[in-house]
Backbone bond lengths (Angstrom), bond angles and torsions (degrees), N, CA, C in turn:
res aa  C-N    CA-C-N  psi(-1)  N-CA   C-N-CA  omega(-1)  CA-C   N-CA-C  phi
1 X - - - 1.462 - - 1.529 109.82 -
2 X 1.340 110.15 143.20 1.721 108.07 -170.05 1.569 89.16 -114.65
3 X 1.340 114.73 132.14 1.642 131.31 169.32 0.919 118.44 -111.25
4 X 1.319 112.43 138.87 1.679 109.93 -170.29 2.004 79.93 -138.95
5 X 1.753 117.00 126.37 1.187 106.26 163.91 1.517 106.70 -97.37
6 X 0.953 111.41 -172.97 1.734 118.36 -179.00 2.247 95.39 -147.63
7 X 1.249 86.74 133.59 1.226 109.05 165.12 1.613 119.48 -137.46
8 X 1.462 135.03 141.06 1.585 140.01 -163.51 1.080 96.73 -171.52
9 X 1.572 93.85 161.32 1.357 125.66 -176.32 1.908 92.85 -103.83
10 X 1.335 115.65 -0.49 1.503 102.78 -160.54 1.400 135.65 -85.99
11 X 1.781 88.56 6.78 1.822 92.39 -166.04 1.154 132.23 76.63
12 X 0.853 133.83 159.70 2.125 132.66 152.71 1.468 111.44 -93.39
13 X 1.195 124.70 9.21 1.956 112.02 172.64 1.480 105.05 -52.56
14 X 1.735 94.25 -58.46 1.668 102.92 -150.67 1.973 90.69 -87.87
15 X 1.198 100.29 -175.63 1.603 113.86 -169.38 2.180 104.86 -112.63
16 X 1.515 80.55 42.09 1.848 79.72 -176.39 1.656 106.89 -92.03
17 X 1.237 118.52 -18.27 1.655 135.84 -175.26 1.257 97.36 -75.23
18 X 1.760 113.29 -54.58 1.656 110.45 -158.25 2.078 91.59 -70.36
19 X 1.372 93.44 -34.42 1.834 75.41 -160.72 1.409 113.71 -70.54
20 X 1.757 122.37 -27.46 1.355 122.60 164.04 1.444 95.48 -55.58
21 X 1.405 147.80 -79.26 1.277 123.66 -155.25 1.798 109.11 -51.75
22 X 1.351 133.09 -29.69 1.177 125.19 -171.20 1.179 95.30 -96.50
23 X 1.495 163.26 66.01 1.150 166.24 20.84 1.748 119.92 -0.91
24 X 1.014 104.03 -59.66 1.721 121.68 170.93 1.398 101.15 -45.98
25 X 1.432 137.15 -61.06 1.397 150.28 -113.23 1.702 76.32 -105.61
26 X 1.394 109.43 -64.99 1.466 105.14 -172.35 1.362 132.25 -67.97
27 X 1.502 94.70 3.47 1.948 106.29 160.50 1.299 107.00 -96.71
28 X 1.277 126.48 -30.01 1.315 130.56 -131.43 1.585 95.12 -152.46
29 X 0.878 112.70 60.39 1.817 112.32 -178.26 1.541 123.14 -44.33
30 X 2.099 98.51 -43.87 1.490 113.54 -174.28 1.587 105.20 -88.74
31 X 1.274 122.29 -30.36 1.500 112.46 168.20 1.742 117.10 -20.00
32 X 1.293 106.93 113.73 2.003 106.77 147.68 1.126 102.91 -110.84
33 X 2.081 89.37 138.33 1.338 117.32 -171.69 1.555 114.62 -105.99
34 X 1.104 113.24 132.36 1.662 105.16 -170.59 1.551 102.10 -120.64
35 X 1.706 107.52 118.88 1.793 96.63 -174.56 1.456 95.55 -81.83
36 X 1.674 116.54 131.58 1.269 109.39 159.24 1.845 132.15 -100.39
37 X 1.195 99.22 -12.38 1.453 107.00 141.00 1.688 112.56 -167.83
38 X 1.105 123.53 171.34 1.492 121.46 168.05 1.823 115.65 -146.04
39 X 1.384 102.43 20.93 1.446 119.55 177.36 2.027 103.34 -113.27
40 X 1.155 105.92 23.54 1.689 88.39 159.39 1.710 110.83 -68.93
41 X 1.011 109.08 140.12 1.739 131.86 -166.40 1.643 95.90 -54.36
42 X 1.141 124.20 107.60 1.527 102.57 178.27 1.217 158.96 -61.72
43 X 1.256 122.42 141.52 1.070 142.80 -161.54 1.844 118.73 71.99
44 X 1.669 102.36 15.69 1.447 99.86 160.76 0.969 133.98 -102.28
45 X 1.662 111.58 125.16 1.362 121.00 -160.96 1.912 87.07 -87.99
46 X 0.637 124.95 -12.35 1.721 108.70 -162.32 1.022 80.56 -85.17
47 X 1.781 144.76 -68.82 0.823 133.09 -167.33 1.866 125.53 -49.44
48 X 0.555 120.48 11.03 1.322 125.91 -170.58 1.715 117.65 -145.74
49 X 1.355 107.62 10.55 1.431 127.30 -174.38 1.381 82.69 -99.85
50 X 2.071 126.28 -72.30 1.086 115.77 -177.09 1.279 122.26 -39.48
51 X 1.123 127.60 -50.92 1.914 137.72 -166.65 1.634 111.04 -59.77
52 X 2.133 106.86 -28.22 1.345 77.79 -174.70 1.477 122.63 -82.50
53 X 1.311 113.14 -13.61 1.524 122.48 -178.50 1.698 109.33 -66.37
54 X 1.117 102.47 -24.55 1.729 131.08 -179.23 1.861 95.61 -51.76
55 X 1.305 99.26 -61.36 1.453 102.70 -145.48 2.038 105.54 -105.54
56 X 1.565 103.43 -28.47 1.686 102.19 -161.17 1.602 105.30 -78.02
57 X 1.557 121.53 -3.13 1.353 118.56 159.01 1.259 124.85 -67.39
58 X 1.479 137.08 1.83 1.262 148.91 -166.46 1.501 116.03 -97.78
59 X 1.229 115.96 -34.41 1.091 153.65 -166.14 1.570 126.54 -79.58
60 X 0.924 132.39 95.26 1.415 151.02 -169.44 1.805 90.87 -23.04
61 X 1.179 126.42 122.78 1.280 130.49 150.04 1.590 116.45 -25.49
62 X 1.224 132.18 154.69 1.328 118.86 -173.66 1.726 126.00 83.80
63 X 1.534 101.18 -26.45 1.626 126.98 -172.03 1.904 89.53 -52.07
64 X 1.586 91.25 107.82 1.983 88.30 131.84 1.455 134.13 -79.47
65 X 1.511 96.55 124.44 1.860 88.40 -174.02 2.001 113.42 -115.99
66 X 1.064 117.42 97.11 2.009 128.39 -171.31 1.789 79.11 -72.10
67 X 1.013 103.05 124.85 1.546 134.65 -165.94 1.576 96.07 -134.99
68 X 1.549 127.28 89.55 1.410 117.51 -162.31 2.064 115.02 -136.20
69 X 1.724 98.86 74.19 1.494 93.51 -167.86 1.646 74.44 -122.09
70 X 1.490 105.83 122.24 1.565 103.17 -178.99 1.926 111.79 -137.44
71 X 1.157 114.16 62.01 1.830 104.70 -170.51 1.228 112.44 -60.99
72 X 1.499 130.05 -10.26 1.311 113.28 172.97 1.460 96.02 -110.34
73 X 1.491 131.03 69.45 1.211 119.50 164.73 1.302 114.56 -86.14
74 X 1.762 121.36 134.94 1.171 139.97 -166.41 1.012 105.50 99.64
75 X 1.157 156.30 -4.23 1.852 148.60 -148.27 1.830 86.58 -105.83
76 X 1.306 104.27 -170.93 1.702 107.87 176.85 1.953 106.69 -98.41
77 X 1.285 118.77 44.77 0.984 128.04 174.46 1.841 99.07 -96.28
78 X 1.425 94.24 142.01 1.673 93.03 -155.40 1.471 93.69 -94.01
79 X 1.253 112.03 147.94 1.538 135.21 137.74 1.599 117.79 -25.62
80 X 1.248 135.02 127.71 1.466 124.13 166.80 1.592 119.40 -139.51
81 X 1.267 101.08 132.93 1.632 96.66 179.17 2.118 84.96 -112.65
82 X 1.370 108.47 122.69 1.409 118.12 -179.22 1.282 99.10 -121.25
83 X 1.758 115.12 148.59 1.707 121.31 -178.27 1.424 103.80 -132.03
84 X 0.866 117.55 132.65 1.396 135.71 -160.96 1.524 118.89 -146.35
85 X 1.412 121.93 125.41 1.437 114.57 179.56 1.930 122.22 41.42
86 X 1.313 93.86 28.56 1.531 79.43 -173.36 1.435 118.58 111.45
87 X 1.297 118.59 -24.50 1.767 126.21 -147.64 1.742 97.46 -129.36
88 X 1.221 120.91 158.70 1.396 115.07 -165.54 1.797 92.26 -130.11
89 X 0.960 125.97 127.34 1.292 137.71 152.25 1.392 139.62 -54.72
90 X 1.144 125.75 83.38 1.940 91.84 172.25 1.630 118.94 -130.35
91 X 1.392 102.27 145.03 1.653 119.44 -146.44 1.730 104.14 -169.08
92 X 1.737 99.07 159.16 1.202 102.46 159.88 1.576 112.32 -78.94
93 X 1.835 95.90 163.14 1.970 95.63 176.36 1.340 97.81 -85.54
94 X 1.372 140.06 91.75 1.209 137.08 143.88 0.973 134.54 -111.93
95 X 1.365 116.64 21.66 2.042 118.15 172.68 1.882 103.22 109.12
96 X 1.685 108.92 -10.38 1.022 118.95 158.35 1.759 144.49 -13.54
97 X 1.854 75.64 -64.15 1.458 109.32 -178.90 1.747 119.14 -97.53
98 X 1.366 99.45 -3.83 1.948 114.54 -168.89 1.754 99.23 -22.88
99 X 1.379 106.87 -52.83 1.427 102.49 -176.25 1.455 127.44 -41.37
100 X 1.258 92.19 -62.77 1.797 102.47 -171.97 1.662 117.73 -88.17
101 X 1.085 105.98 29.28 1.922 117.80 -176.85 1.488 97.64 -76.11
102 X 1.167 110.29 -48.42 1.632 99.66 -166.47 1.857 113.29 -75.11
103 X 1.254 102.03 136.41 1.624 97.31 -179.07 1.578 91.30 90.00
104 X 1.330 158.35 -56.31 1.118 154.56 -109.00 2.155 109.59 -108.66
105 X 1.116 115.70 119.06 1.280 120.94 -175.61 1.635 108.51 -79.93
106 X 1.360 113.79 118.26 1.624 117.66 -160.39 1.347 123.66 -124.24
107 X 1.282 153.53 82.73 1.174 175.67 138.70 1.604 117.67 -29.26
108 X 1.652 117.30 109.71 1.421 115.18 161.81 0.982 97.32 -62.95
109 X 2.108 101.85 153.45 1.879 114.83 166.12 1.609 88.48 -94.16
110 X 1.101 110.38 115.84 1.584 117.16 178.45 1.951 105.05 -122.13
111 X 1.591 100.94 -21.13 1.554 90.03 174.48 1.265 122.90 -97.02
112 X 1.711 105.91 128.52 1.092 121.65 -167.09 1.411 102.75 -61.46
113 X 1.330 134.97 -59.04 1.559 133.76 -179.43 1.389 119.91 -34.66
114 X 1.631 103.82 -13.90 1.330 95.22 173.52 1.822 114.18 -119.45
115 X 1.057 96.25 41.05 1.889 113.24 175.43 1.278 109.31 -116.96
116 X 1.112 104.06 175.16 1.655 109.27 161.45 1.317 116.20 -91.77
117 X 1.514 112.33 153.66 1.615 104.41 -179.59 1.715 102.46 -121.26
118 X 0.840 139.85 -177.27 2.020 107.38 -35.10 1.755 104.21 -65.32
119 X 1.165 121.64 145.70 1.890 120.18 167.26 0.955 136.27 -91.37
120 X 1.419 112.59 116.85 1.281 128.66 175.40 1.466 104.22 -57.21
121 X 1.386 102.21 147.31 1.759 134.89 -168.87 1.994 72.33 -98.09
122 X 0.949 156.81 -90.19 1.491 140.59 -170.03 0.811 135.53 -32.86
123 X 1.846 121.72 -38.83 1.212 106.45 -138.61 1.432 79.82 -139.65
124 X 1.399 128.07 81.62 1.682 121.63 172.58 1.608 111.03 -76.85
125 X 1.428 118.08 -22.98 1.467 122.28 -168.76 1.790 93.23 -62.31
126 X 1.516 119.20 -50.13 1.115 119.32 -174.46 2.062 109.93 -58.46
127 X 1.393 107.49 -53.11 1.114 94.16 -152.09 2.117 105.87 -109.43
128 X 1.171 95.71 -8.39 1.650 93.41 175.58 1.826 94.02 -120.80
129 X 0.799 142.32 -9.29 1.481 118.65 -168.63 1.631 106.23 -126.99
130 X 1.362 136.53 -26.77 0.945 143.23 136.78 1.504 129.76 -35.15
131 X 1.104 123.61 -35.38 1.385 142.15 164.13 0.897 131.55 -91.02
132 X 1.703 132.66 -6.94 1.427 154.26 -179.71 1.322 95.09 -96.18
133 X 1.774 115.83 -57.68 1.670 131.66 175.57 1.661 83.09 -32.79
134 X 1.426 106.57 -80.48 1.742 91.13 -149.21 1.082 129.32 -90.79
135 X 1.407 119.58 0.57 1.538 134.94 157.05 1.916 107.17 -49.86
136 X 1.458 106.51 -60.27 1.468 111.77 161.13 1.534 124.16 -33.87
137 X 1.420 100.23 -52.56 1.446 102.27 -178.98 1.231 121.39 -70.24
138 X 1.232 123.95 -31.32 1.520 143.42 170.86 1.402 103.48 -61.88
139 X 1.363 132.03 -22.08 1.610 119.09 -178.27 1.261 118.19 114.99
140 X 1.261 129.76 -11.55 1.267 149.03 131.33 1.698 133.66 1.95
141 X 1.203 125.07 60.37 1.588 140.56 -154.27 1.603 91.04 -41.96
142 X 1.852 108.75 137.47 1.236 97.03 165.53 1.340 124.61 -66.51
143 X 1.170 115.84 -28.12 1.446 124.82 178.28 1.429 122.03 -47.59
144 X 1.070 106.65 -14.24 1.764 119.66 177.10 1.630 104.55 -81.66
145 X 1.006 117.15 -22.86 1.670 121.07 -171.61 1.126 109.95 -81.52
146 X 1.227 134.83 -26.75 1.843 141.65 -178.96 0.879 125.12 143.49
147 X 1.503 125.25 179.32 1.919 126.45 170.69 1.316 112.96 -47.10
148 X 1.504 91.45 143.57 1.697 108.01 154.02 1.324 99.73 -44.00
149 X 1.557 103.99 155.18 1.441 125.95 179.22 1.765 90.51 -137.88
150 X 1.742 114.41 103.84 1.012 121.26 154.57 1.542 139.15 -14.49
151 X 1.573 112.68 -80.01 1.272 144.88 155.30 1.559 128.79 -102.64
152 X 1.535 117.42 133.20 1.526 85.26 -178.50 1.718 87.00 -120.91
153 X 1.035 107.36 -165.23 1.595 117.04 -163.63 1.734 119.12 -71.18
154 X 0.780 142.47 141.34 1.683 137.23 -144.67 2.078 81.34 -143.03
155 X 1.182 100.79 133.43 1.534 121.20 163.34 1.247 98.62 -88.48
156 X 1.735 100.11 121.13 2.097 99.15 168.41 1.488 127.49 -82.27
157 X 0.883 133.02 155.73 1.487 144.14 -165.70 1.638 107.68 54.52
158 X 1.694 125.31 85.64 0.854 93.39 -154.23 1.699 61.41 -118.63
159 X 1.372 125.50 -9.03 1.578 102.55 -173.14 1.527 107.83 -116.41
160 X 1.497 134.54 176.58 1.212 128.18 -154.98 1.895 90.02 -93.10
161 X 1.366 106.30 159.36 1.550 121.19 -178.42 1.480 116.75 -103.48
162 X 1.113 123.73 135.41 1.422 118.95 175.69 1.783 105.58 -98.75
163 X 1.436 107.91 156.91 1.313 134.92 -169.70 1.414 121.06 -147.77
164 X 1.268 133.55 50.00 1.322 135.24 -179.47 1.303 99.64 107.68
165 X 1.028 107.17 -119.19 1.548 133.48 -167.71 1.519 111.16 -93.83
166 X 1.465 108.01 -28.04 1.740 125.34 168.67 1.481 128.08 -68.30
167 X 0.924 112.87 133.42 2.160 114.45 158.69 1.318 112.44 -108.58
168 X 1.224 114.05 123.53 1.145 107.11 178.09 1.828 108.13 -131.44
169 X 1.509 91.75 123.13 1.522 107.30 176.60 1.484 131.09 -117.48
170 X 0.913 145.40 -120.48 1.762 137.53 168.39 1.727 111.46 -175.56
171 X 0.927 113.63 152.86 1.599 98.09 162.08 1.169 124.03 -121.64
172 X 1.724 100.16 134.04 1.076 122.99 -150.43 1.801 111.69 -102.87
173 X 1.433 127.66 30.58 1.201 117.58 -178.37 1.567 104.09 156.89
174 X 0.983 126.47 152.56 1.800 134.02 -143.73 1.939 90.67 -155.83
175 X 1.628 101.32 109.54 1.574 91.85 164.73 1.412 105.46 -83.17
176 X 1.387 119.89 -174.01 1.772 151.76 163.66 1.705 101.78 -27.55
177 X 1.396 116.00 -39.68 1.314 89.29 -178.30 1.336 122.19 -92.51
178 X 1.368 120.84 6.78 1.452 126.44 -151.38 1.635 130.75 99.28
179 X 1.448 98.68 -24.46 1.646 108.63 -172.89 1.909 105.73 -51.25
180 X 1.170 112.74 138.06 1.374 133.14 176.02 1.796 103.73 -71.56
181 X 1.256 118.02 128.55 1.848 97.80 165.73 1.341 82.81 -141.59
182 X 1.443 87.61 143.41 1.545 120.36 164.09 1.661 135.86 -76.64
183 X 1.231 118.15 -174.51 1.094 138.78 -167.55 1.764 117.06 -109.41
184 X 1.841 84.94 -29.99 1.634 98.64 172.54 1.312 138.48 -56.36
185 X 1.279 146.02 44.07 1.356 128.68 -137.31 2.080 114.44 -63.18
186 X 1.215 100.13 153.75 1.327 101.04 -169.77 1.535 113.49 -54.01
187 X 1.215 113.41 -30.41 1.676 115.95 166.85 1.325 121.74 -75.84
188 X 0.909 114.79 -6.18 1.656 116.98 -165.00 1.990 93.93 -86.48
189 X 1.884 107.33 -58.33 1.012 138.12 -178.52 1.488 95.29 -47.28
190 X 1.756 134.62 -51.64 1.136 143.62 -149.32 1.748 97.18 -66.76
191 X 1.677 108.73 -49.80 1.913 135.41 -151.64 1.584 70.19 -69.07
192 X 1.334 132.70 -72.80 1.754 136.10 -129.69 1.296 101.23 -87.74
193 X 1.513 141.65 -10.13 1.490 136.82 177.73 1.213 89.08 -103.62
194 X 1.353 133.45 -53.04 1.515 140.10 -133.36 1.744 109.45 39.93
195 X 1.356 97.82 -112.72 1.685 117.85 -166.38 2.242 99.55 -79.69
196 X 1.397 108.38 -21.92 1.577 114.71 -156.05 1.500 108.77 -56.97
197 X 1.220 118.33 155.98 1.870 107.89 147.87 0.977 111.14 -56.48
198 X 1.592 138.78 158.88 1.207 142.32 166.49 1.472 95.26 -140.49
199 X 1.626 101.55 -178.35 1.875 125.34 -158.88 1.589 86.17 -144.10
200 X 1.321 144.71 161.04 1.431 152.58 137.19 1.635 94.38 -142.91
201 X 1.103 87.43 143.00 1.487 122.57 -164.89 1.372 102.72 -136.72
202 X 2.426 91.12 135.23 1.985 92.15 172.42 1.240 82.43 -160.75
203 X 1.640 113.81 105.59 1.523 128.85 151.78 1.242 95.07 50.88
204 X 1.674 121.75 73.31 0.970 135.69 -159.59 1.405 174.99 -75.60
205 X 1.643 77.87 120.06 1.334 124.27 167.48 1.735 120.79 -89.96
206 X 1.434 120.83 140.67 1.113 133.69 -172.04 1.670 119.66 -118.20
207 X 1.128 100.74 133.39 1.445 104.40 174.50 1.762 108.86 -144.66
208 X 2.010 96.08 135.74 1.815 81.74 -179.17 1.735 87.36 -129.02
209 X 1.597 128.08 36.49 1.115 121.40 164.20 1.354 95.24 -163.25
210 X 1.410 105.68 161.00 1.552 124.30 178.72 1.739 105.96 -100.87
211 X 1.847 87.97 133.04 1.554 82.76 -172.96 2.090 102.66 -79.45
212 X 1.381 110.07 -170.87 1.099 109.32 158.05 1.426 128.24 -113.96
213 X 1.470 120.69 19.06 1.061 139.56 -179.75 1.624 134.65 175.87
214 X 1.071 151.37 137.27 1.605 146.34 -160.39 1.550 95.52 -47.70
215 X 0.806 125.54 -51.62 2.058 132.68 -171.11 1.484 112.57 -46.23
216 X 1.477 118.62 -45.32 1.546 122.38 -169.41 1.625 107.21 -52.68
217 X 1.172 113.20 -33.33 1.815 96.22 -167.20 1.676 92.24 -164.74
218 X 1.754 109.24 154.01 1.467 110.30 -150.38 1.478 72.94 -69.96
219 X 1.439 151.68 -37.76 1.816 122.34 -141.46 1.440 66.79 -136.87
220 X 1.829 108.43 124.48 1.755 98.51 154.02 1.520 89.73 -137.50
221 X 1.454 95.47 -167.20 1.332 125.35 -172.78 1.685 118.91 -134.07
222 X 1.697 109.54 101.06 1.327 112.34 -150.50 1.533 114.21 -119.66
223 X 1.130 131.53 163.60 1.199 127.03 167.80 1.691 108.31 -87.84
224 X 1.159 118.07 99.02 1.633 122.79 176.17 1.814 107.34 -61.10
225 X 1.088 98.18 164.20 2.020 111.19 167.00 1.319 119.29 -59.51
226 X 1.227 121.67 -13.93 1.221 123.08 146.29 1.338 133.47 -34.30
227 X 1.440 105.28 -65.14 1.382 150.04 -168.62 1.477 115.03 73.97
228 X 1.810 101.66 59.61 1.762 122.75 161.84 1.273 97.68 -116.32
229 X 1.473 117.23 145.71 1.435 132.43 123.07 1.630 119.48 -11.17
230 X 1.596 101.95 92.80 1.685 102.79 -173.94 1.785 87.57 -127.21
231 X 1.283 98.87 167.47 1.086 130.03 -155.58 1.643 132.52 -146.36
232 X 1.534 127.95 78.17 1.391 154.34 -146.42 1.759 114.87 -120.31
233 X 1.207 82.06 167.22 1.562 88.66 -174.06 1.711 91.95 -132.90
234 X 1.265 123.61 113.39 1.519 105.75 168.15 1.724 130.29 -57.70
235 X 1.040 94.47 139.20 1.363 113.40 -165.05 1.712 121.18 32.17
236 X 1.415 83.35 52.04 1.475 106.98 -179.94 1.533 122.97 -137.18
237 X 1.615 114.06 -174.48 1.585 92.69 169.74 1.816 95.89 -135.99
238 X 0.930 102.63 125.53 1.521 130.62 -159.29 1.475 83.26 -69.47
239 X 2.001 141.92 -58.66 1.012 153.58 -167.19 1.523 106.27 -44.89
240 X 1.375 112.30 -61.28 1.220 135.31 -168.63 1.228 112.43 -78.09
241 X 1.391 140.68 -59.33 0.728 163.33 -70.42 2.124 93.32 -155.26
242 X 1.363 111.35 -59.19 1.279 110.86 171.45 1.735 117.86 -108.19
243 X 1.437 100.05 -1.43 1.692 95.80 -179.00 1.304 111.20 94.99
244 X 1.380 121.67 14.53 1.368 124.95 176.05 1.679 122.84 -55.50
245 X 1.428 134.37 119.35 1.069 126.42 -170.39 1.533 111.50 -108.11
246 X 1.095 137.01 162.33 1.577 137.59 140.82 1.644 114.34 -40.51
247 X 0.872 110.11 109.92 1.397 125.99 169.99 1.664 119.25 107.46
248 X 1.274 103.32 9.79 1.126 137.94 -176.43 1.720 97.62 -41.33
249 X 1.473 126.23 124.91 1.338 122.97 152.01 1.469 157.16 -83.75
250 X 1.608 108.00 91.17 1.357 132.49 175.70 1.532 126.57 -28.03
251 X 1.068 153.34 94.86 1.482 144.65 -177.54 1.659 113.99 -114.98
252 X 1.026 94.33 126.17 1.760 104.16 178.95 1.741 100.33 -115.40
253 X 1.025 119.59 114.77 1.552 132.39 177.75 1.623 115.11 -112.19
254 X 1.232 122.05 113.28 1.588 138.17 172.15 1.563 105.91 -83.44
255 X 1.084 99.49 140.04 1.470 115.36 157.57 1.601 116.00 -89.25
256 X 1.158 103.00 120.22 1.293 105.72 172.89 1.749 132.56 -62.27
C-alpha cells in the first residue's frame, strides 16, 4: 500500500486539499491518502513543526508525508523532499522540518519534469509538492528530484531555556478543545527538577504537581501524548476560558 499523509494550514472552506489530492491521484492512482490535519492556525510553521514529530511515527515506514504550511510561497526558499527513519518528507525549507534535520538525507525539488506545468508563484502545494508526494509514492528515486541540500532551515527557540533555578518555555499550540501545549517536554522538565519540589507557572496559574490526566482537578497540569507539559481545564477550554495565548510564558521553578 502506498501512503501519502497530508498535513496544511488550508482548512476545508476553499477546494485547495481536494485539488492537491486530485493532482496526487493522477500520478499516483493507487496511493491512500490519510488527512492528518489541515487546521494548523495559518501560516504557522512552528506550529506544525511540533505536530510533525507528533504524528509521522505512526505511520507505516515507507509513508509519504506533503507537509504544506508555506507563507513565503514563491520566494527562493527551497522545495524539500527529506528521508528520515524510513519516511520521506515533502515541504518547503522553512523551519518546517527543524525537528527531523539531524540524521536526515535532504534533496532540493529542482526537477521541473517532475512538477506541474505551467507553476504557479502561489500555489506550490498544487504544482511542486503534490506531485513530488506522489511521484515518491509511485517509486520514484529521490535522487531524481535534485541536489543534496546540506543544511535546511532550523526555527530558533524551539526548546525551553534554563535560568538558574528556572525553565522557561512558552506555549506553542492549542488543540480542538482549548488545551494549552507546551514547549516543555516531559524529559526535559524530568533532567531540571530531578528529585526537587517545583512551581510551573502560566499567566497566573499555579501548579506544584503533575496531574495524570484532564479529570484529576478543574485546572491541571498534564503530560499530553505528545509527551509536553500541557495544560487544561476539565471539561473546559483552558484557551478561552483563561486568555491563554500562543507564546504564552511557561515557568518551571526548583527549589533548591
Amino acid at each position: 500500500m502506498n501512503i501519502i499523509s497530508l498535513l496544511t494550514d488550508f482548512g476545508l472552506k476553499d477546494p485547495y486539499v481536494g485539488i492537491m489530492k486530485g493532482v496526487m491521484l493522477t500520478v499516483s492512482p493507487r496511493s491512500t491518502m490519510v488527512d492528518v490535519t489541515h487546521e494548523i492556525e495559518p501560516q504557522d510553521t512552528r506550529e506544525a513543526a511540533f505536530l510533525i514529530p507528533e504524528y509521522y511515527r505512526f505511520f507505516p515506514i515507507g509513508t509519504v508525508h506533503l507537509c504544506v504550511v508555506d507563507p513565503t510561497v514563491g520566494s527562493a526558499r527551497k522545495p524539500l523532499v527529506l528521508m528520515k527513519d524510513g519516511h520521506i518528507f515533502v515541504g518547503p525549507d522553512n523551519g518546517l522540518f527543524s525537528f527531523l534535520l539531524d540524521g536526515a538525507t535532504i534533496r532540493e525539488i529542482s526537477n521541473r519534469d517532475l512538477m506541474r506545468q505551467p507553476l504557479s508563484t502561489t500555489f506550490h502545494g498544487r504544482d511542486v509538492f503534490a506531485p513530488a508526494a506522489a511521484h515518491l509514492s509511485a517509486g520514484v528515486s529521490p535522487e531524481l528530484f535534485g541536489p543534496i541540500v546540506e543544511e535546511g532551515v532550523r526555527l530558533p527557540a524551539l526548546a525551553p531555556v534554563t535560568e538558574g533555578e528556572k525553565m522557561i518555555g512558552e506555549i506553542v499550540r492549542f488543540d480542538r478543545f482549548g488545551n494549552a501545549i507546551s514547549n516543555v517536554s516531559f524529559a526535559a522538565f524530568e533532567r531540571f527538577v530531578t528529585d526537587k519540589p517545583f512551581k510551573i507557572g502560566l499567566k497566573g496559574l499555579s501548579f506544584d504537581r503533575i496531574a495524570g490526566s484532564y479529570y484529576e482537578e478543574t485546572c491541571v497540569c498534564t503530560v499530553g501524548s505528545a509527551g509536553y507539559l500541557e495544560f487544561a481545564i476539565f471539561k473546559g477550554n483552558l484557551r478561552r476560558d483563561k486568555g491563554i495565548e500562543k507564546g504564552e510564558r511557561v515557568t518551571v521553578g526548583r527549589q533548591a
